[in-house]
C-alpha distance (Angstrom), angle and dihedral (degrees) to the residues before:
residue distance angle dihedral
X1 . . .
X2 3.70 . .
X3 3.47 99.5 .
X4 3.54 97.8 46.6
X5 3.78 90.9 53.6
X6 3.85 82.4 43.8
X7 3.57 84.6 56.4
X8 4.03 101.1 48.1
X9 3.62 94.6 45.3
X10 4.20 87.9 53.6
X11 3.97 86.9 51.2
X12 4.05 95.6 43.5
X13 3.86 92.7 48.5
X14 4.13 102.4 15.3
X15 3.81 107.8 -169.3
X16 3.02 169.6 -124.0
X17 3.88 85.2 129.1
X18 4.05 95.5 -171.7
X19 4.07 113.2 179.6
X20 3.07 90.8 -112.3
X21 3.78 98.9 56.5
X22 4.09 87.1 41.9
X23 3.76 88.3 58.8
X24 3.82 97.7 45.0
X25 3.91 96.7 46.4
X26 3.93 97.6 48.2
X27 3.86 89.9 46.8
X28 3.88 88.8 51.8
X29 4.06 83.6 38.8
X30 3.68 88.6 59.1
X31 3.65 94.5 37.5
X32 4.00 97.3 57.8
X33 4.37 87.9 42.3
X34 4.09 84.9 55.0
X35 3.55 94.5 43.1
X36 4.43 85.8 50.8
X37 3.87 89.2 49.3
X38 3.65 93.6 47.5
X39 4.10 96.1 52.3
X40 3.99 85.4 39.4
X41 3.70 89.0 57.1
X42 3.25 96.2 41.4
X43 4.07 96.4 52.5
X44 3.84 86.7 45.4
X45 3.74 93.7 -137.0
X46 3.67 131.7 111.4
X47 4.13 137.7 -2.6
X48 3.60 107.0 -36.6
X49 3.99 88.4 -167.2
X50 2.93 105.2 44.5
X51 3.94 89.7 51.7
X52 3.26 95.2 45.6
X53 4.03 93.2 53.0
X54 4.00 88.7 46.1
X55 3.75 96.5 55.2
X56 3.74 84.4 43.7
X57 3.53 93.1 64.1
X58 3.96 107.5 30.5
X59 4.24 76.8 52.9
X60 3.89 87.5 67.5
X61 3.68 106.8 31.7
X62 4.52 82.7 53.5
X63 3.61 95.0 95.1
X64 3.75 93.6 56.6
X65 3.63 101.7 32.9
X66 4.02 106.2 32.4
X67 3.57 96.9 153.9
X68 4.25 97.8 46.4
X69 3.57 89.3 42.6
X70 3.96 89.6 55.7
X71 3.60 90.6 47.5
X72 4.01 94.7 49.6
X73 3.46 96.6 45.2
X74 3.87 104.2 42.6
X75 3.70 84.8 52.7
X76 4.33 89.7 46.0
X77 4.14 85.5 51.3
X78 3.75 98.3 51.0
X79 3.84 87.7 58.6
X80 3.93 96.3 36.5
X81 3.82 139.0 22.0
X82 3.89 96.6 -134.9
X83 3.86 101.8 75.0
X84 4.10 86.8 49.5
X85 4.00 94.3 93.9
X86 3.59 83.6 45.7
X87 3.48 95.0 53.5
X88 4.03 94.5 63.1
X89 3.91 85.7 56.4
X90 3.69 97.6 57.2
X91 3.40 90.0 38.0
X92 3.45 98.1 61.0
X93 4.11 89.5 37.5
X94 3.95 87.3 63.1
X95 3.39 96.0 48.2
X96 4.01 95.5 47.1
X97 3.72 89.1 41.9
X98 3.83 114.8 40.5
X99 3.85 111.4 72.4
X100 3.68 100.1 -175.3
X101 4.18 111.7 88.6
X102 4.03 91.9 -154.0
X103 4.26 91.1 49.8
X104 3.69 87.8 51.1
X105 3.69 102.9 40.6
X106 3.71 85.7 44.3
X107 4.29 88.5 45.9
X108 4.21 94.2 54.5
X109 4.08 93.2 34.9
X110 4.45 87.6 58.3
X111 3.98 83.8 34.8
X112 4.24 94.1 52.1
X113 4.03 85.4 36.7
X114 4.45 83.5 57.8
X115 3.69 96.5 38.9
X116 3.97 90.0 49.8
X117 3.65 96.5 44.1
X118 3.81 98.5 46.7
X119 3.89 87.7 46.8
X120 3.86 85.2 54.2
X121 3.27 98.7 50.8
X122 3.52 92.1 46.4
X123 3.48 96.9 56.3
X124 2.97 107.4 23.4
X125 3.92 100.1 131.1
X126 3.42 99.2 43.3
X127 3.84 104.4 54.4
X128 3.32 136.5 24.9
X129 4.32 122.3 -95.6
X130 3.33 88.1 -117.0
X131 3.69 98.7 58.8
X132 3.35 97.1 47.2
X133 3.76 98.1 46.7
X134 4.11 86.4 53.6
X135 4.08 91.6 51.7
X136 3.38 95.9 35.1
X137 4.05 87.2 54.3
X138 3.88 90.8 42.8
X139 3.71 93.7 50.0
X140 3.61 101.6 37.6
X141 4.05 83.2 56.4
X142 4.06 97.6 49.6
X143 3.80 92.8 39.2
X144 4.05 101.1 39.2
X145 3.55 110.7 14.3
X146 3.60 101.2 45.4
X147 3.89 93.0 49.1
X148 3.81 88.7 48.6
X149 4.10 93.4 49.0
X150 4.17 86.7 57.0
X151 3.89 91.8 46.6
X152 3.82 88.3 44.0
X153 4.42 94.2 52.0
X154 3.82 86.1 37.3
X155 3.95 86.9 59.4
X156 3.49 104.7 36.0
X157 4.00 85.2 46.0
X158 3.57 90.3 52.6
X159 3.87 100.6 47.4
X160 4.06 88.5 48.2
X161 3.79 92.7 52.5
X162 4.05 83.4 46.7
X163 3.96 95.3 40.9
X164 4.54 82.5 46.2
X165 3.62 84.0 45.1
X166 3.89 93.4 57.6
X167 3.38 87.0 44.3
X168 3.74 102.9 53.3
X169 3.46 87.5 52.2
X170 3.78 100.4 50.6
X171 3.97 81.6 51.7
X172 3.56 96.0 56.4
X173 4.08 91.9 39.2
X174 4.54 78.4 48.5
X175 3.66 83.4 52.3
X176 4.08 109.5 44.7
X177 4.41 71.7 56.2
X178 3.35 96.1 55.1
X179 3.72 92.0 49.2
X180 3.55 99.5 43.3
X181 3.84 85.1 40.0
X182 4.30 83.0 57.9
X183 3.82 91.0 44.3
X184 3.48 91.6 53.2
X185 4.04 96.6 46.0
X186 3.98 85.4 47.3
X187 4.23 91.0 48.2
X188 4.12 74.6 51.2
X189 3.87 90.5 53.6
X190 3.77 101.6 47.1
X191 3.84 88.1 47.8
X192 3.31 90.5 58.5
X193 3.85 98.0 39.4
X194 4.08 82.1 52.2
X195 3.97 96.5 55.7
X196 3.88 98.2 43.8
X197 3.72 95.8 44.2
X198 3.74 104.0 38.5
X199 3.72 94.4 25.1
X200 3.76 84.5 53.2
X201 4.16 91.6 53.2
X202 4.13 88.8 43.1
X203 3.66 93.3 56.2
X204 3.59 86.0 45.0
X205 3.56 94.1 53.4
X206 4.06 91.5 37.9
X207 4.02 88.3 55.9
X208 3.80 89.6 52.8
X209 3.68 93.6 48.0
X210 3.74 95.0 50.9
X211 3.76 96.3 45.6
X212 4.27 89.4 48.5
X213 4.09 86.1 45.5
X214 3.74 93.7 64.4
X215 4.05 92.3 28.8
X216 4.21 94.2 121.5
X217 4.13 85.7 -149.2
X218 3.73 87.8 73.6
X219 4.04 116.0 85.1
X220 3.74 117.3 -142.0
X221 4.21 95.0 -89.6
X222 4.22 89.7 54.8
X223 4.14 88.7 42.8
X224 4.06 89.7 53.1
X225 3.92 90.0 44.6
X226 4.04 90.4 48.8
X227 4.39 82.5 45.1
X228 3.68 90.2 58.1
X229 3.59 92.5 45.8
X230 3.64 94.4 54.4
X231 4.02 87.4 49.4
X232 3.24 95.1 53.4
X233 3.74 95.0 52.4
X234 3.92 83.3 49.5
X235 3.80 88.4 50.6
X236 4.13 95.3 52.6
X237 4.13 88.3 43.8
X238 3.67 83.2 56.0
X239 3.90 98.3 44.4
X240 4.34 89.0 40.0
X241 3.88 84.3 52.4
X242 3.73 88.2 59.9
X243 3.58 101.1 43.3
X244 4.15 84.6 46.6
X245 3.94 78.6 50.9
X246 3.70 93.6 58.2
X247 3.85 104.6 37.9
X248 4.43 78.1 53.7
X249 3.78 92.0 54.1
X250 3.43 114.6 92.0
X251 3.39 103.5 -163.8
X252 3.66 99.3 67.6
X253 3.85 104.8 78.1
X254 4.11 105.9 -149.7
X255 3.62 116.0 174.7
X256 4.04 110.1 -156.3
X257 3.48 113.6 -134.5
X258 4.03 91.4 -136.0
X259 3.59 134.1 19.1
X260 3.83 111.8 -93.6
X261 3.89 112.1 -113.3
X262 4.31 109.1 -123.2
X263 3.63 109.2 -108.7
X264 3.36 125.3 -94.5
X265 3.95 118.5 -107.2
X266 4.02 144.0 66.1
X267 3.71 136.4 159.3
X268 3.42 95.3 -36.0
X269 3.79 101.1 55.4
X270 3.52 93.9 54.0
X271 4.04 91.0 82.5
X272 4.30 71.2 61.1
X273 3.49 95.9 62.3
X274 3.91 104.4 44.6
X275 3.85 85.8 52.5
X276 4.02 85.9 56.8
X277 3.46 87.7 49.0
X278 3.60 96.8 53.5
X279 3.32 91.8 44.9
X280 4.03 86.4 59.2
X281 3.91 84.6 64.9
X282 4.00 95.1 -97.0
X283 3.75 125.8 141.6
X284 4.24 98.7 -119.7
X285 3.59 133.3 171.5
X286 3.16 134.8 173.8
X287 3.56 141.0 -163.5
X288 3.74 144.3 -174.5
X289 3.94 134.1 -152.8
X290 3.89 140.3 -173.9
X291 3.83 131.8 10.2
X292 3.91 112.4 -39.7
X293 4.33 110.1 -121.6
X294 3.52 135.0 -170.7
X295 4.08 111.1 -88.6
X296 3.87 125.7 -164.3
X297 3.61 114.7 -105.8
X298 3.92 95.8 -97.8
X299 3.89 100.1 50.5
X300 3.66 85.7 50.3
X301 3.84 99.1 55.0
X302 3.80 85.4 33.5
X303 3.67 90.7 59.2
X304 3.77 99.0 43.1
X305 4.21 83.9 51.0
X306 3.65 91.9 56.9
X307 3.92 95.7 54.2
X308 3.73 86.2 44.7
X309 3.83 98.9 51.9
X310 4.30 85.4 40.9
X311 4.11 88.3 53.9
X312 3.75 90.8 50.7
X313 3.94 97.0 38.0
X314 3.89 86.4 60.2
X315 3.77 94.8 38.7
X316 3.48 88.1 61.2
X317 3.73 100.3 32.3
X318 3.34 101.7 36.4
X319 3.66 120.9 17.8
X320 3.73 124.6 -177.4
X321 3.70 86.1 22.1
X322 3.98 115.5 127.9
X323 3.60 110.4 -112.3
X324 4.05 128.2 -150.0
X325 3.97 120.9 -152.0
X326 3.89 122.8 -178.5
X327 3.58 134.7 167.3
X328 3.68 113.7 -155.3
X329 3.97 117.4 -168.0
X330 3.60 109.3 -166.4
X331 3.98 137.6 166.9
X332 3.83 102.6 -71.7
X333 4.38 103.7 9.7
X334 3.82 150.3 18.3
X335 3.47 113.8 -108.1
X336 3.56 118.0 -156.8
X337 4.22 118.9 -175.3
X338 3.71 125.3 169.0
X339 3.76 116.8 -178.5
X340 3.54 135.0 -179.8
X341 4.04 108.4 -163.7
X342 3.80 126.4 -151.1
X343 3.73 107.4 -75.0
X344 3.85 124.9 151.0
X345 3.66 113.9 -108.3
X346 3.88 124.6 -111.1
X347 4.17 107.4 -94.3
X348 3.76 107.1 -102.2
X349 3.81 100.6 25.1
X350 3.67 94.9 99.9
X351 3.72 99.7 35.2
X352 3.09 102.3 93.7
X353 3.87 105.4 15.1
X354 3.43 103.1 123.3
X355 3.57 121.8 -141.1
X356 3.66 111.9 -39.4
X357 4.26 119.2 -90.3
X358 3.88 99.6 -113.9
X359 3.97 130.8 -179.6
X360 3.33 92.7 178.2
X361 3.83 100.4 -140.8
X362 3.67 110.0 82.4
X363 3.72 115.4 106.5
X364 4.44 85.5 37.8
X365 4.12 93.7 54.6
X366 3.85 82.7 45.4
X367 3.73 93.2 52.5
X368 3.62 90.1 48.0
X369 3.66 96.7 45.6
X370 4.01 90.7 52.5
X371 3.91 86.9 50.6
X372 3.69 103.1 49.7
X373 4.16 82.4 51.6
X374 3.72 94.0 49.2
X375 4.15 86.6 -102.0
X376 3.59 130.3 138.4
X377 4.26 113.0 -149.2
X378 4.00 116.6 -157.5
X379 3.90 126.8 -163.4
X380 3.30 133.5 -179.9
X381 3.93 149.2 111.7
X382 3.58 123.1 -70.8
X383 3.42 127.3 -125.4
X384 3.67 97.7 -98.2
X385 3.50 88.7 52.7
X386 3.63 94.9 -93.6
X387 3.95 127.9 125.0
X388 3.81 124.8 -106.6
X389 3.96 127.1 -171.8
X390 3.69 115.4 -167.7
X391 3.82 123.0 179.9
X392 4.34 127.2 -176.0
X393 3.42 114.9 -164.7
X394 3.53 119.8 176.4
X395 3.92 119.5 -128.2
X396 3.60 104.1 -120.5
X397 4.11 99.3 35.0
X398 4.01 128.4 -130.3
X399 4.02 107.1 -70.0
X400 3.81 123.1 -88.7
X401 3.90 91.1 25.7
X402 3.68 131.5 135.7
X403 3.92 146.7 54.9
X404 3.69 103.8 -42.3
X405 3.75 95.1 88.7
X406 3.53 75.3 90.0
X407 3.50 101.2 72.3
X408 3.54 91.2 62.4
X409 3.86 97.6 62.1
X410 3.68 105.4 110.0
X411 3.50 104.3 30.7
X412 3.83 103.4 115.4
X413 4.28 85.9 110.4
X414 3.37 97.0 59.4
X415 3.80 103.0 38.0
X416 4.08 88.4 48.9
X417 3.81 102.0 36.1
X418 3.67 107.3 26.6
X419 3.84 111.2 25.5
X420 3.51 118.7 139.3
X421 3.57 122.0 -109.1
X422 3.80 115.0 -95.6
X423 4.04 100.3 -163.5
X424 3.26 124.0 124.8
X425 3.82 148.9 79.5
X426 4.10 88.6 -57.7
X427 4.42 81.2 140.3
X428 3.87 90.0 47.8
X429 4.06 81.6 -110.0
X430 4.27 101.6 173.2
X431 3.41 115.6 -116.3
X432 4.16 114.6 -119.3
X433 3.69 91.1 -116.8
X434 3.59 97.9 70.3
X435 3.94 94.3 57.2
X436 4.31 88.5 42.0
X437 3.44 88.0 42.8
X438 3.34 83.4 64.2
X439 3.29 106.0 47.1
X440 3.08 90.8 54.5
X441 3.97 101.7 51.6
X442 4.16 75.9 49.5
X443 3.32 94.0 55.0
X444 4.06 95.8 45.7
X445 3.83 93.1 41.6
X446 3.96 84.2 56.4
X447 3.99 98.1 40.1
X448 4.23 89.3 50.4
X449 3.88 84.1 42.7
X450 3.74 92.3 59.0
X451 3.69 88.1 33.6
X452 3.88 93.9 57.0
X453 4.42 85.8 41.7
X454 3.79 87.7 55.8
X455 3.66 99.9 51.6
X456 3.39 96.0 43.1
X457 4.12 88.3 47.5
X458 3.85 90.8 50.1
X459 3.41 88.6 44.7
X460 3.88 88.8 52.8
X461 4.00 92.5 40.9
X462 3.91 88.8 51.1
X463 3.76 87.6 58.1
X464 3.71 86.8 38.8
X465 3.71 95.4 59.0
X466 3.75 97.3 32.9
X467 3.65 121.4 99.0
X468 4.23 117.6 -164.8
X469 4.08 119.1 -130.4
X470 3.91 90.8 -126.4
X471 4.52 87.7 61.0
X472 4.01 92.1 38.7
X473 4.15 88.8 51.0
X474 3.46 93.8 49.7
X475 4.01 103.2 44.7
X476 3.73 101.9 93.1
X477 3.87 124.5 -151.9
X478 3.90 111.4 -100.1
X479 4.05 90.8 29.6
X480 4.06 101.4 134.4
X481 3.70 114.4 -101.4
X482 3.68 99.2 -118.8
X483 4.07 92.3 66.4
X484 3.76 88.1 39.0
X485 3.50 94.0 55.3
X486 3.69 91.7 44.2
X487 3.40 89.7 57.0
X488 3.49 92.8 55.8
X489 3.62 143.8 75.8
X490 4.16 114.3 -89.4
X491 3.94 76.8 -113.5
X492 4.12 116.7 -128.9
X493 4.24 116.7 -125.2
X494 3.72 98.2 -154.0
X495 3.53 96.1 62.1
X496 3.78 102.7 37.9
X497 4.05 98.2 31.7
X498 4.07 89.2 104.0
X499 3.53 90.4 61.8
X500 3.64 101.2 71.0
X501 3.92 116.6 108.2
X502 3.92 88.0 20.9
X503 3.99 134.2 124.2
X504 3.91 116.6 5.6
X505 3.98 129.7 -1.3
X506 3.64 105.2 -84.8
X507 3.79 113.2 -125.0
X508 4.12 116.6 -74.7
X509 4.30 100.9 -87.7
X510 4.03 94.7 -0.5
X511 4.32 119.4 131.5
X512 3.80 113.8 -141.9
X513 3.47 141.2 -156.4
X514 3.35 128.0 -159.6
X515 4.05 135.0 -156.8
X516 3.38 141.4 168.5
X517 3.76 119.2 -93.2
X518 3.71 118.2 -112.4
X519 4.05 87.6 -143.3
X520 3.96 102.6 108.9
X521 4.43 84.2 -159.0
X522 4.00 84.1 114.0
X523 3.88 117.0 160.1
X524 3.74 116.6 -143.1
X525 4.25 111.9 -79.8
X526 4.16 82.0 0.8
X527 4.10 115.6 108.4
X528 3.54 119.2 -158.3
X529 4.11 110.9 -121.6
X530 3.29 134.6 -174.3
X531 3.98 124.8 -168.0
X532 3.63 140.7 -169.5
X533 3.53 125.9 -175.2
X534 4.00 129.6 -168.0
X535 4.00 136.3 -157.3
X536 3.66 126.2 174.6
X537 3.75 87.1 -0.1
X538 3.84 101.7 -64.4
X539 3.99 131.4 103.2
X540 3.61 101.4 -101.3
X541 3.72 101.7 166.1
X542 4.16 136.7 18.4
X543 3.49 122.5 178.6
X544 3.74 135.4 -175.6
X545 3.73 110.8 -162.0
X546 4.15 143.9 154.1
X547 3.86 112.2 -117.4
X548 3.72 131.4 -179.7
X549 3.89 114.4 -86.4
């Protein structure tokens, strides 16, 4: 039992309940229960008190209960004027607080339904259904609707700055990925760029070392020089391979303090490297097929890469060996091949090699380069137990390739400190103006409609109620009532109501009727009324008379 009452007092008044919230929404509390008493004393009707205390309370349970505390006190105004200021509050509250369009449609529909009823019943026999339905319609919109309409576009506005909020900062977290996505690819590039071009000069340098170290000119002094040569080429493979290893590893995060510059080199300086290789002592040749096109800037490094890493790969693997380079250009790709057949090796060369310089990412960094092009690399041995390297690039390149990746190294400052704001309808997402907007024209267009209907029924229930001199001078007492009351106006409650009980005793057993008098001789605070009054259905009476408005 006490958790459950533990439980409805958390959902009546859900927290956090900090003192200074406690303070502020019992003074307002207190404020809106004096406010009821005031208006309640001032009308002169009713339980001031009790009011008072009501409004009180439905003031603080409105935060949890928006809709119920509507309903309550629209149906509490139409019978008395105290819960009216109220009634703005919990309008607004519903409309800031209840998301769904058919709950709060459905909420102010049951809440006009009260507040018309109530007033009906109230006042019933003083004015006319009609009446009452029209003002209770007009007043329930300016006083409820309205309120709720502002609450409603402050909400909505709020949770789409929130909801563009969120997403500006997903789109700056999606950014900071990108670039340290692009940093990473870029670390990737100048890995690669590092073990074809200086892995490319180390072989070089590790095939002229072994062919001095078994040269028999040398004496044993020159032969130990040329053996620490050849080590420490081994030794600067070994320490490129782990700087390659680090720029590949992910999980480091190494911001460059410039941009690294693409490497020099295409088709054109591959003519270039099979010169250096002869040079090196190694049978080379080279040979070139079909029209020459235009390529895009990565398939032509990409291609110049691949002979590169192929010339080391068999300068390591296979000195002495001849090698065969061709560049093919046909309809749709470059291909690129490099082969180094079967052949036995001159006697001596591998005598006193050494172990073979190794960076141990050549054929992967190829791979990747063909694949970021739109390029597929194949390696493998030939059938006479040779080696073949075959590249296909295509002309053009896959889209969004290339070197500038670079350019975006370095750019952490300006994507966190001065990125551009993102919000805004980018998704065509409708700002909550529009639909208060309106509402609100709604609401006006209806409030001038009933405006417009209630002067032109006052007009009509002035004329109504109004009797001219020339009629009331020519009724004559003892005409029967049926012609008199053809004669005169249907007669109109609202406006002549006050006049009952007022100016001479009627005659003993008689029914009146009273109107106003068409004769516009009014004294100040005095209305002009006229009365007729009827018994066993003649005019026995009619009397002209001044009255207290």
């Amino acid at each position: 039992m006490a958790r459950a009452w533990k439980k409805a007092v958390r959902t009546a008044f859900p927290g956090p309940w900090p003192p200074r919230r406690v303070v502020g929404q019992g003074a307002l509390a207190l404020l809106m229960g004096g406010v009821a008493v005031l208006l309640e004393v001032a009308s002169g009707v009713g339980h001031p008190v009790l009011v008072g205390l009501g409004v009180a309370l439905l003031w603080v349970l409105r935060p949890a209960f928006p809709a119920t505390v509507l309903v309550l006190t629209s149906a509490a105004a139409g019978w008395a004027v105290g819960p009216m200021p109220l009634l703005v509050c919990a309008g607004w509250s519903a409309g800031a607080r209840l998301r769904r369009v058919t709950a709060l449609v459905g909420t102010f529909v049951l809440s006009w339904v009260l507040f018309m009823v109530t007033g009906v019943l109230k006042d019933a026999g003083s004015a006319s259904p009609k009446l009452i339905v029209g003002l209770s319609l007009g007043g329930f919109l300016l006083v409820a609707v309205l309120p709720a309409l502002w609450g409603r576009y402050r909400a909505q506005r709020r949770a789409l700055l929130d909801a563009l909020r969120e997403r500006n900062d997903q789109l700056v977290r999606e950014r900071v990925m990108v670039v340290h996505q692009a940093r990473l690819r870029e670390r990737h590039r100048i890995a690669q760029d590092m073990h074809d071009s200086l892995g490319h000069q180390l072989a070089l340098i590790s095939v002229h070392s072994g062919a001095l170290e078994v040269d028999r000119t040398l004496n044993d002094r020159q032969r130990e020089a040329v053996g620490v040569l050849r080590q420490a080429a081994v030794a600067a493979m070994r320490e490129l391979r782990e700087v390659v290893g680090v720029l590949h590893d992910e999980s480091t995060v190494v911001r460059p303090a410039t941009a690294a510059a693409p490497a020099r080199g295409g088709v054109d300086g591959i003519e270039g490297l099979v010169d250096s290789s002869r040079a090196a002592g190694a049978l080379v040749s080279f040979s070139r097929e079909g029209e020459p096109r235009p390529l895009a800037a990565a398939v032509d490094h990409a291609a110049y890469r691949m002979v590169q890493e192929a010339l080391t790969n068999a300068h390591k693997h296979a000195p002495g060996a001849p090698i065969t380079v061709a560049l093919r250009y046909e309809p749709d790709a470059l291909v690129v091949e490099v082969v180094n057949p079967c052949t036995p090796e001159p006697v001596g060369v591998r005598a006193g090699a050494g172990p073979a310089v190794s960076g141990g990412q050549g054929l992967t960094g190829l791979r990747e380069r063909a694949r970021l092009v739109g390029g597929m690399v194949h390696a493998g041995p030939t059938p006479d137990q040779g080696f073949r390297l075959a590249g296909v690039l295509p002309y053009e390149g896959a889209e969004g390739t290339g070197d500038g990746a670079a350019a975006i190294a370095g750019v952490d400052d300006w994507v966190l400190d001065g990125l551009p704001p993102v919000v805004g309808a980018e998704d065509g997402r409708r700002s909550p103006a529009i639909g208060c907007a309106v509402g609100v024209g709604a609401v006006g267009l209806t409030v001038l409609g009933l405006l417009i209907w209630g002067v032109v029924a006052f007009v009509q229930g002035t004329g109504d109620a109004t009797v001219p001199k020339s009629v009331y001078d020519g009724l004559e007492v003892g005409t029967p009532e049926a012609d008199v009351l053809h004669r005169l106006p249907p007669g109109n409650t609202f406006f002549t109501d006050d006049y009952q009980g007022s100016g001479p005793k009627p005659p003993e057993g008689a029914h009146c009727r009273w109107y106003l008098s068409g004769d516009l001789s009014d004294a100040w605070g005095q209305d002009n009324v006229m009365r007729f009054c009827f018994k066993d259905g003649l005019l026995v009476e009619k009397e002209h008379y001044l009255t207290k408005s």
